[in-house]
C-alpha positions in Angstrom: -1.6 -13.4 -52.7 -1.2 -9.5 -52.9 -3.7 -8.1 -51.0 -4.5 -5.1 -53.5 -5.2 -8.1 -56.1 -7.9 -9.5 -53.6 -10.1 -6.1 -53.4 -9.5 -5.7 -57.4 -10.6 -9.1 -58.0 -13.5 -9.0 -55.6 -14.7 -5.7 -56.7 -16.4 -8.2 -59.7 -17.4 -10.6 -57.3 -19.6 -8.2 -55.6 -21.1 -7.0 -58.4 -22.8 -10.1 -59.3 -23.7 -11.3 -55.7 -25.6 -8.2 -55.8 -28.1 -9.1 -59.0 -29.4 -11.9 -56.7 -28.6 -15.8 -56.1 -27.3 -18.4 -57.9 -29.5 -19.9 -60.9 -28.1 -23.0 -62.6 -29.6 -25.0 -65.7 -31.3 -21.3 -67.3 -30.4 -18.9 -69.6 -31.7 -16.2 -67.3 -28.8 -13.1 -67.6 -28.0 -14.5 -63.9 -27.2 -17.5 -65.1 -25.1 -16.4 -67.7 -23.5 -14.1 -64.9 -23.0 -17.4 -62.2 -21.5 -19.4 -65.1 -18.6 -17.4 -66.2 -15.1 -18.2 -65.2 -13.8 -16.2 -62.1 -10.2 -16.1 -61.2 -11.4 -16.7 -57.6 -12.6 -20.1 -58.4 -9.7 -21.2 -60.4 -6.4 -20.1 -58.5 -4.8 -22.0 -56.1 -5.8 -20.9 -52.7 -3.6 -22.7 -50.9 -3.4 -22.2 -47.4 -0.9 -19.4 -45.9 -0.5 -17.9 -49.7 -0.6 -14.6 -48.3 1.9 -12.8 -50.4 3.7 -10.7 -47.5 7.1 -12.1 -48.3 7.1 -12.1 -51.8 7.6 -16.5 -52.8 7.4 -16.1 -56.3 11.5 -14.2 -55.9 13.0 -17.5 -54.7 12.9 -18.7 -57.8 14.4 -15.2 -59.9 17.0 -15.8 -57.1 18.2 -19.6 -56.3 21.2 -18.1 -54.5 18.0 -16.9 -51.8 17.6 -21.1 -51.8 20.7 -21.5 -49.5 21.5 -21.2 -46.3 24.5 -19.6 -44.5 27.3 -22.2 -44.3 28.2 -24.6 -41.4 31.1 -24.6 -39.9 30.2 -26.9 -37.1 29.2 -29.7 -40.4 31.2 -32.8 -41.2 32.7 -31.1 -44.4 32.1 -35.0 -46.0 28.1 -34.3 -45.4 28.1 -30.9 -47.2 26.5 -30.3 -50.7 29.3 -28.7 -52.3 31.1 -27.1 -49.3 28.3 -25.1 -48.4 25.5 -24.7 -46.0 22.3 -26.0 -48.6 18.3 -25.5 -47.8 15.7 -26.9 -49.8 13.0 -24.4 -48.8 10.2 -26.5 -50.1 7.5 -25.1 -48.5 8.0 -22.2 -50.2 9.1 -23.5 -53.4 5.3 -24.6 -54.0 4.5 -21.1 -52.8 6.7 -19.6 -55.8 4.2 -22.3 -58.1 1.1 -21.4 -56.7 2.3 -17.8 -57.5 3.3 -18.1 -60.9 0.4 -20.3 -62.1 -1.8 -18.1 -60.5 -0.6 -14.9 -61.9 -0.9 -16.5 -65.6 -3.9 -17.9 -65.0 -5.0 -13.9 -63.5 -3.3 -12.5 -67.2 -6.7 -13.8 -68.9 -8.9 -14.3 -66.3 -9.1 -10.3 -65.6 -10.1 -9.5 -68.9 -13.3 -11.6 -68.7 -14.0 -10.2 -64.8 -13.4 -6.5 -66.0 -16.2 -6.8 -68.9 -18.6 -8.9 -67.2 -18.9 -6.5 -65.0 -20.7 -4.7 -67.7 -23.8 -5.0 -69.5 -23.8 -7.4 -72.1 -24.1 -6.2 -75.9 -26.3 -9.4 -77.2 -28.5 -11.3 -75.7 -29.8 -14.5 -77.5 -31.9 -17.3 -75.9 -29.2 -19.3 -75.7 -26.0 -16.8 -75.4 -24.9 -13.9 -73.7 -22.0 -11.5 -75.9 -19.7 -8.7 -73.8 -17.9 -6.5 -76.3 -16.0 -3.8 -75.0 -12.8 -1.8 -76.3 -10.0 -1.1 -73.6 -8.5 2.6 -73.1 -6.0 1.1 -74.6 -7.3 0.2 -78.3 -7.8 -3.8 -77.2 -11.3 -4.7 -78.4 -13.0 -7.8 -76.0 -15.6 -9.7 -76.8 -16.7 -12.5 -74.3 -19.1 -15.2 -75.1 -21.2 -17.6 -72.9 -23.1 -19.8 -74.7 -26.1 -22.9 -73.2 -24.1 -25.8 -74.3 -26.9 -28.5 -72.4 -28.5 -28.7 -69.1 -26.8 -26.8 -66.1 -23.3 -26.9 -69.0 -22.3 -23.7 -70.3 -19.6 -22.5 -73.0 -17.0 -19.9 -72.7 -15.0 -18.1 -75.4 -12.5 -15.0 -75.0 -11.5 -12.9 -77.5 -8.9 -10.1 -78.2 -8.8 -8.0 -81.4 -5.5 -5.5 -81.0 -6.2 -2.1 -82.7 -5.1 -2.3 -85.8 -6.3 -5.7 -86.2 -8.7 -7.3 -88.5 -9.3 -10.5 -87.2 -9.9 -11.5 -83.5 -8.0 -14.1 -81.5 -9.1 -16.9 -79.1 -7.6 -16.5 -76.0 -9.8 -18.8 -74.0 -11.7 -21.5 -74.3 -13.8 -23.7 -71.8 -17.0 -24.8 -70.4 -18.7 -25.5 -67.2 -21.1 -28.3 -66.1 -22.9 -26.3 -63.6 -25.0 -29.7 -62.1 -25.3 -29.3 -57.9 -23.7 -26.0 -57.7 -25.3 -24.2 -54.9 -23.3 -20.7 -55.5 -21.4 -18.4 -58.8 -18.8 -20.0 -60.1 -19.5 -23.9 -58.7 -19.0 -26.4 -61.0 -16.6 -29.2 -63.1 -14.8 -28.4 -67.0 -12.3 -26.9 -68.1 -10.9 -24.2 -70.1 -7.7 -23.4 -72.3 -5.3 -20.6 -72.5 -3.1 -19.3 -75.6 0.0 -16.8 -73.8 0.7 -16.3 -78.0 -2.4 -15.1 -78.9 -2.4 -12.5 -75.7 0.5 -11.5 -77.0 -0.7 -10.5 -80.7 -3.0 -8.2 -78.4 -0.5 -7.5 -76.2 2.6 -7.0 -77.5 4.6 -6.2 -74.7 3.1 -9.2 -72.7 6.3 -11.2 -71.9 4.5 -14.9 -71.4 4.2 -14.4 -75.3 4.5 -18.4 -76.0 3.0 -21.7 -74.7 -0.6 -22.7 -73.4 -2.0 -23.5 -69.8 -4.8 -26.6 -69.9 -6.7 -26.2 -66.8 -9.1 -29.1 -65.4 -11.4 -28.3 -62.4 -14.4 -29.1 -60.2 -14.8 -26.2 -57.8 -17.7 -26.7 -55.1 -18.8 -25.3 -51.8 -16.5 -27.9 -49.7 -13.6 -28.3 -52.1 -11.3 -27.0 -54.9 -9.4 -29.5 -57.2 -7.5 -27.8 -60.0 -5.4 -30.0 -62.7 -3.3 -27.7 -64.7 -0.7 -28.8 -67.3 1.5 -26.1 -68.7 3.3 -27.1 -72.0 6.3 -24.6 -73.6 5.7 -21.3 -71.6 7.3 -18.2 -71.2 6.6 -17.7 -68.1 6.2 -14.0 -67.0 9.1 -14.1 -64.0 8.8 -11.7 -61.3 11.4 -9.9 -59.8 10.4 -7.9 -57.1 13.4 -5.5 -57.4 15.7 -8.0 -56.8 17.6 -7.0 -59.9 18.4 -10.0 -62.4 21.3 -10.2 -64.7 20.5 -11.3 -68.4 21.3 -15.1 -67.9 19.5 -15.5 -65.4 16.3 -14.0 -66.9 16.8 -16.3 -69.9 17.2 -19.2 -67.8 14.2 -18.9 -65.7 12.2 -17.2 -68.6 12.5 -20.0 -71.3 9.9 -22.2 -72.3 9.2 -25.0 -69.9 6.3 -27.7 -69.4 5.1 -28.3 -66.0 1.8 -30.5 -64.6 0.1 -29.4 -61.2 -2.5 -31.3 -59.3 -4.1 -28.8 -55.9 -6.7 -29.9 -54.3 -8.1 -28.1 -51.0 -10.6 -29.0 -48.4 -11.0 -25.5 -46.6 -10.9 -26.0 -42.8 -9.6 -29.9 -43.5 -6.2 -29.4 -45.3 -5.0 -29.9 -48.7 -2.4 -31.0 -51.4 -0.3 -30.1 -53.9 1.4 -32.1 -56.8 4.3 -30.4 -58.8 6.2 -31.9 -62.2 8.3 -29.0 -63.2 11.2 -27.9 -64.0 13.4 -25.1 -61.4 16.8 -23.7 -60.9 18.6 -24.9 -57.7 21.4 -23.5 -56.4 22.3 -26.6 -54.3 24.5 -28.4 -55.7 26.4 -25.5 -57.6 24.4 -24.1 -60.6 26.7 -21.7 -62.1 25.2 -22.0 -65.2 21.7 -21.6 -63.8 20.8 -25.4 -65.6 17.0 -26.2 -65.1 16.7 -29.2 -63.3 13.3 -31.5 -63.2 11.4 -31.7 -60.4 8.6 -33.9 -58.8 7.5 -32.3 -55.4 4.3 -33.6 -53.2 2.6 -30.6 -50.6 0.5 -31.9 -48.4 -1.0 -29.9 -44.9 -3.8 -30.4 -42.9 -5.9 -28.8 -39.5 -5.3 -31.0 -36.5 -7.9 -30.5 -33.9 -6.3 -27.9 -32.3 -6.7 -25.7 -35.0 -3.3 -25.6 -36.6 -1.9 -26.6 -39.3 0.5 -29.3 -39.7 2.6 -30.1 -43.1 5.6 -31.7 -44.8 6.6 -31.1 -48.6 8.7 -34.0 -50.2 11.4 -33.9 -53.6 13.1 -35.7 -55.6 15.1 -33.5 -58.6 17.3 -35.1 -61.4 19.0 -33.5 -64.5 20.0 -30.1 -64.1 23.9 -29.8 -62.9 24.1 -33.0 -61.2 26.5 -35.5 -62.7 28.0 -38.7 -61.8 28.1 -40.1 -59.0 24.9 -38.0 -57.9 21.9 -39.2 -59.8 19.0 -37.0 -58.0 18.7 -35.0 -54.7 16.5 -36.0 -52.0 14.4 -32.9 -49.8 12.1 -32.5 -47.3 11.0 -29.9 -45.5 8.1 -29.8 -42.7 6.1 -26.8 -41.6 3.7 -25.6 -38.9 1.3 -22.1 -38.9 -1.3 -21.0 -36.1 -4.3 -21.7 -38.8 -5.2 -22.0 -42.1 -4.9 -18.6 -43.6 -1.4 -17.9 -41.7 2.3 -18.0 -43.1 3.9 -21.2 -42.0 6.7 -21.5 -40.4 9.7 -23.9 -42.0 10.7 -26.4 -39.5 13.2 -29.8 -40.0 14.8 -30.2 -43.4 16.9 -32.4 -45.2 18.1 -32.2 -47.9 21.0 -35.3 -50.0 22.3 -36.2 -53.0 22.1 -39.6 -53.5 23.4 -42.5 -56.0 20.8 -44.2 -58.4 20.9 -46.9 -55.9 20.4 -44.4 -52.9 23.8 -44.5 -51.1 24.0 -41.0 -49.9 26.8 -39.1 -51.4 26.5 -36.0 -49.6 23.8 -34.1 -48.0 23.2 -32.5 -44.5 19.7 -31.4 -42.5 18.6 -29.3 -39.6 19.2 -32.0 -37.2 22.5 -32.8 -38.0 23.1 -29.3 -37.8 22.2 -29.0 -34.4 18.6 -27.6 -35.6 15.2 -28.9 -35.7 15.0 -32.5 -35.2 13.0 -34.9 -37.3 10.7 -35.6 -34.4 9.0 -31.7 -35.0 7.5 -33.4 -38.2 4.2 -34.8 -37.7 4.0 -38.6 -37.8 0.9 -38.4 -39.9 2.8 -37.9 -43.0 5.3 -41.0 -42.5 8.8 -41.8 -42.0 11.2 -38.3 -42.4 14.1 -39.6 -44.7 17.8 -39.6 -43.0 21.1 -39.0 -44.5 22.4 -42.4 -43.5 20.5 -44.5 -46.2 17.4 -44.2 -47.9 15.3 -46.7 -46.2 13.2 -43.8 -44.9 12.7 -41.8 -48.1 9.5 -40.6 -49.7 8.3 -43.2 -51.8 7.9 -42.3 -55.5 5.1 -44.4 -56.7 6.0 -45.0 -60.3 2.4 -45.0 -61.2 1.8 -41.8 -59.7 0.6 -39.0 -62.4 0.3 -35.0 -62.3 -1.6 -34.3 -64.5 -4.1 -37.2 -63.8 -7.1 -35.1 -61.7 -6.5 -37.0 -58.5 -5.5 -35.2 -56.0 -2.3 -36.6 -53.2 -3.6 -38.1 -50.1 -3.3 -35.7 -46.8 -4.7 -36.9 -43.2 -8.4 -36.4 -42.9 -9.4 -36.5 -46.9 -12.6 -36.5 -47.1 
């Protein structure tokens, strides 16, 4: 995460721990103020996500997703006669990113105008209305639904408009919470109608359906993305036109994070990506299921492994998916991990490996740096020792992927 974004989007934050403590189940302007939706609740705060290296370009740049070739490697091993790295780790870095930043799009307009006095006050609603320097009129609505629940409503009106439009939606069930923010619901996000207030707002299509229960010892966010435009970063790295299209056209995607600060976390990803491994000249979006998991061991580090399996995209017969790991190590929570083993194969439908190579085999990392917490490391001899796809598993299903020491 930038951190110029964290002192913006705490400046808010410390407004309202200011006005005194949490007060849940009232309509006291507190109350109202505790109950609205805060970015820093709802993002991902995965560990390590500081934003020093800039994740969220991998992804504008899949030729960044391979390594150097090998000349020492069988040539019969390689992934299309190159050198190929699955960079996992920070693949679900790119995704906490993205969603995050979307999520940020909408979330910032309800921060910047709480942060105000509200226009109307009724016993059971608070109303923030507010035009932008830039002609955009606001109005934010937090309305006693029940007991402890609370309802939210955004709304843009662009300048020369006569009607406003509902850019989110949600409520909050507010029951236990001992600070702001705390609580379980959901909310709702239309990119189309930011864009009638915002124009030049390039996630201009699709909606983001976010389910979550944020408390004082744990963050689980469900969020299912379906058709959208997502707002690709580049980060100077310079994009041609294709690959803009490619990576800006309307996909669907399903995310399950959960986090248990100072225990470890998760992170389930249905998506769709560009790979440059195999060859992807045509930049073909391929899908993509990918489980993060990490967690503190006792000596205060943190230990994790991030498994793959992708299909479609440019693979074609005999290759049915590609198998990749990749497992990673950091000093503590809040640091950048470190990448560590990887593998990464193409395999049959049957799993007879048809190509593939790894750090071992490349005189690397061996298997044996990944933690045996997280299970048997896959090989490129056969696929006894691959991740295990439970075909019942969901990702958009609220429950969270196991990691050692859940609570």
């Amino acid at each position: 995460m930038n951190p110029i974004r964290n002192v913006l989007l705490s400046a808010p934050m410390a407004l309202l721990a200011a006005c005194g403590g949490s007060s849940v189940g009232s309509n006291t302007p507190q109350a109202f103020h505790d109950a609205a939706p805060s970015y820093a609740a709802l993002s991902m705060d995965q560990a390590g996500a500081t934003d020093t290296s800039s994740p969220a370009a991998l992804e504008i740049a899949p030729a960044a997703l391979t390594a150097s070739p090998a000349a020492t490697a069988p040539s019969g091993l390689l992934l299309s006669g190159s050198g190929c790295h699955p960079h996992l780790f920070l693949r679900t870095r790119e995704v906490v990113d993205r969603v995050n930043r979307h999520v940020y799009k909408v979330l910032r307009h309800v921060e910047a105008i709480i942060a105000r006095n509200p226009t109307a006050t009724t016993g059971s609603s608070e109303v923030w209305d507010h035009v932008n320097a830039d002609g955009v009129e606001v109005r934010f609505t937090v309305t006693v639904l029940d007991v402890a629940k609370y309802g939210w409503m955004l709304e843009l009106k662009a300048p020369a408009a006569t009607t406003w439009d509902t850019v989110l939606s949600g409520d909050i069930d507010r029951t236990g919470a001992t600070g702001p923010h705390q609580g379980k619901g959901s909310l709702d996000i239309d990119f189309a109608k930011l864009h009638q207030a915002y124009p030049a707002e390039r996630a201009d299509q699709g909606t983001l359906h976010v389910d979550f229960d944020t408390q004082a010892a744990s963050r689980l966010l469900s969020v299912k993305a379906v058709g959208v435009a997502w707002d690709v970063r580049d980060d100077g790295l310079g994009m041609d036109a294709a690959t803009l299209a490619a990576l800006e056209a309307p996909r669907s995607g399903s995310y399950v994070y959960f986090r248990e600060p100072g225990v470890g976390g998760s992170l389930k990803i249905q998506d769709q990506m560009v790979f440059a491994c195999p060859a992807n000249p045509t930049l073909a979006l391929a899908d993509v299921k990918l489980a993060s998991r990490w967690y503190r061991t006792t000596a205060g580090d943190v230990h994790g492994r991030s498994d793959t399996v992708m299909t479609g995209g440019q693979l074609a017969a005999p290759v049915a998916k590609v198998v990749g790991v990749t497992c990673h190590d950091g000093s503590a929570e809040t640091s950048l991990e470190a990448e560590s083993f990887w593998l990464m194969k193409a395999e049959q439908a049957d799993g007879t490996t048809v190509s593939g190579e790894s750090s071992a085999h490349l005189g690397a990392d061996p298997a044996s740096v990944c933690d045996a917490a997280f299970g048997a490391v896959p090989t490129l001899t056969d696929a006894t020792s691959d991740f295990a796809w439970d075909p019942s598993l969901k990702f958009d299903d609220q429950v969270p992927f196991p990691f050692p020491n859940m609570k």
